[in-house]
N, C-alpha and C positions, 0 to 999 in steps of 0.2 A: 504494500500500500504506500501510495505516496502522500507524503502530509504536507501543506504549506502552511507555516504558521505567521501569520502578521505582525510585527512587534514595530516597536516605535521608542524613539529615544525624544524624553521629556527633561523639563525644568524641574531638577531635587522638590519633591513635596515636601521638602521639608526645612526647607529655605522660602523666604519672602517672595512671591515672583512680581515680576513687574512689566509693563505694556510699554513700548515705544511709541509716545502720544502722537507721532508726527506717521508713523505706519499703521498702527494698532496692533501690530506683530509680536509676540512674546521677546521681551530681551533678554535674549540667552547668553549675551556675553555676562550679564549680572550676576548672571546664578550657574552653578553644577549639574551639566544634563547626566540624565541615568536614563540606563533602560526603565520603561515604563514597569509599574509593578504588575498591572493586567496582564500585559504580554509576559513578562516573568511566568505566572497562574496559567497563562492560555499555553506556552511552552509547556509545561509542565504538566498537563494531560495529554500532549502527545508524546511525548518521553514517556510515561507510566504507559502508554500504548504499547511504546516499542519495545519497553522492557520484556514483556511479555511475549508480544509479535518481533521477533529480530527480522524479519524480512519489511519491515518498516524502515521508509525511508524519509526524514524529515528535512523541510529546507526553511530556511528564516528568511523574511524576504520583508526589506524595508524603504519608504523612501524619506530620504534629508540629505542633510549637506553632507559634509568629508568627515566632521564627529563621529556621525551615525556610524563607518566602520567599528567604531568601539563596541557598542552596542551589541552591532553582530558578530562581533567575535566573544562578547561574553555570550551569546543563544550556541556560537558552536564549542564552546568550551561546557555548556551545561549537558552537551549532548546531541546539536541538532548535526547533521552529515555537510551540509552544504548552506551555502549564504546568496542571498540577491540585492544588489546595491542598487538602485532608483536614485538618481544623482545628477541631479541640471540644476545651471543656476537661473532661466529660466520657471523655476518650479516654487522661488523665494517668495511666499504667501499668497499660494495655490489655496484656493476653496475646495469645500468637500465635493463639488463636484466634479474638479480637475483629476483631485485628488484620488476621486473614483473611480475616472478612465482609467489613466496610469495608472492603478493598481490593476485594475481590471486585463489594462493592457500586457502587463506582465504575470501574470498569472493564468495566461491563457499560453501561453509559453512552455508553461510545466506540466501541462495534462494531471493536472494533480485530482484523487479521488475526495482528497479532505482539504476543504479552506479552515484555517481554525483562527480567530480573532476573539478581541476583548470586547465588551460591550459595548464600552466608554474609554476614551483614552483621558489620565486627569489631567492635561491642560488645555485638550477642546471640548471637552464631554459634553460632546455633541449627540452620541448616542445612535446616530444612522448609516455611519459608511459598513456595516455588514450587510443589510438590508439594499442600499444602494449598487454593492456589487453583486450581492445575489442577483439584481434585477439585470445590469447590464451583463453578466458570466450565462445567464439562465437558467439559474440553478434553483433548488431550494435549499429552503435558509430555515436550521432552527436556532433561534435565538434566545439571549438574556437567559441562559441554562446555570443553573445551579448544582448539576449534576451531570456529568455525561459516561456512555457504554457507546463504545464502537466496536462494529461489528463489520466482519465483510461487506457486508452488504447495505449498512443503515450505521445511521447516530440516533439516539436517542437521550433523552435525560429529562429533568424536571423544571420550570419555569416557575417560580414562584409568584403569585399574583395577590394584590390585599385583601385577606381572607380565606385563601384557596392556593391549594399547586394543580399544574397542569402537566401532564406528561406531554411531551413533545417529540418525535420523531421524523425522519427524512431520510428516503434512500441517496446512496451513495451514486454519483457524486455530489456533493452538498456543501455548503459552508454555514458554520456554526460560531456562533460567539457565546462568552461564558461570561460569568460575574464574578466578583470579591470574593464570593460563599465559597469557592472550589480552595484545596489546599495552597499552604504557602509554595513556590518554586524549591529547589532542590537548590545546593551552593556548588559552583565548579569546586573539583576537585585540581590538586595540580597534574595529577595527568591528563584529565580534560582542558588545562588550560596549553597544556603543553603539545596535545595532538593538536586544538582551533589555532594555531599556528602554523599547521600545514593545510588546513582545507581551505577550500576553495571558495571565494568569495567573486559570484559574477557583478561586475558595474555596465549599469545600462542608463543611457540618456536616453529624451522624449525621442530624439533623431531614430536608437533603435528599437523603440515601441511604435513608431508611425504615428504619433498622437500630437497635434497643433495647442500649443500650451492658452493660447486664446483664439476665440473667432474670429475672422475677419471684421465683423459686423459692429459686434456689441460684446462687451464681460461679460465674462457667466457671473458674478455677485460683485455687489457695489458696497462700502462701508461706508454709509450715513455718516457715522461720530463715534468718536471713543474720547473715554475722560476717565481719569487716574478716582477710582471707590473715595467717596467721601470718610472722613474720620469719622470712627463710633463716637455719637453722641451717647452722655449722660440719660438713664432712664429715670422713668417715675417713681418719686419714694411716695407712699400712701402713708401717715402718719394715723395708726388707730385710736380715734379722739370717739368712737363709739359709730361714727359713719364707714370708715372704711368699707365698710360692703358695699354701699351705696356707691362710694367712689370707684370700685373696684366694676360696678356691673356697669357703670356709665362710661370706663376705661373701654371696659370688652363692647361697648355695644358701641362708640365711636371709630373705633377699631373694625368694627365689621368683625369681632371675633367672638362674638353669642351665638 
């Protein structure tokens, strides 16, 4: 079986992040990119695949700037066989729909049985580029899994919903994304870090996907406005002089929160 798995190198969640108000681009020179922790989790159910399955074949395939190498060479140090570089500087604050093609475009490259990706990435969590390439790949898509079992022939697993889980499944070939709820990723070992030094990591521009980075015509997405989060303001103290209720239902009910 061949696995493609999507991962993405983000701004440290755990550092400050911050917007460049003149692009509205995340400014990654501020902060420490790491691989995404989703993709870490999303790796890590095809890995526990191929433990099991050794005739699994898994590829990481990303697109960013020259950083992102890093990235993919921690996904083949954890265990994946092979790497896919997505690499134009053309591609420098592409929309999710661009975004879409070009994956899409290179992922049709790999005849792969399994697409595996995160729900949400945390610094666009946006929540739809799984859904967007199942549409333009033709695949089907199960998504937002909290659980997943692959089988030759299908994926399956669980979707959690408010109040309710829903079993979810999709014949192979398919692309699937997962949530937080699936286990932590595994840690390279140093022999794993020491063999992702001889794999193979392919770099591809829009030139050799065939994909035009804009339309002649018109953008695919326009940014309105961006502005740097206001400072948390001070909240309301209620002093209980015997009304505080009263204060507190006239709070929730100007609120719109009764």
């Amino acid at each position: 079986m061949k696995i493609a798995v999507l991962i993405k190198e983000v701004p440290d969640t755990g550092e400050d992040r911050l917007l460049n108000l003149e692009t509205g681009l995340a400014d990654r020179a501020a902060t420490e990119v790491v691989l995404d922790e989703i993709s870490e989790r999303t790796l890590e159910v095809a890995l526990k695949h191929a433990d099991a399955n050794p005739d699994t074949e898994i590829t990481v395939l990303t697109m960013g700037p020259d950083s992102a190498q890093a990235t993919l060479r921690k996904g083949l140090a954890m265990g994946a066989a092979s790497a896919v570089h997505i690499s134009d500087e053309e591609l420098l604050g592409a929309d999710l729909v661009l975004t879409a093609e070009v994956l899409a475009a290179a992922l049709r490259r790999g005849n792969y049985d399994l697409i595996l990706t995160g729900n949400m990435s945390t610094d666009g969590s946006a929540g739809v580029l799984p859904v967007m390439l199942a549409e333009l790949l033709d695949l089907p898509a199960a998504t937002s899994l909290s659980s997943v079992e692959i089988s030759d022939g299908a994926i399956s697993g669980s979707r959690e919903l408010e109040g309710a889980s829903a079993q979810v499944s999709a014949p192979l070939p398919a692309i699937a994304s997962i949530t937080e709820a699936l286990p932590d990723a595994r840690f390279p070992n140093f022999k794993g870090i020491m063999a992702a030094k001889k794999k193979p990591i392919e770099t591809l521009s829009l030139a050799n996907l065939g994909v035009e980075p804009l339309p002649a015509d018109t953008a695919r997405s326009i940014m309105v406005s961006v502005a740097q989060r206001p400072a948390r303001t001070a909240g309301t103290i209620v002093t209980d002089d015997g009304e505080a209720g009263n204060a507190l239902a006239e709070f929730l009910i100007k609120n719109n929160l009764a």
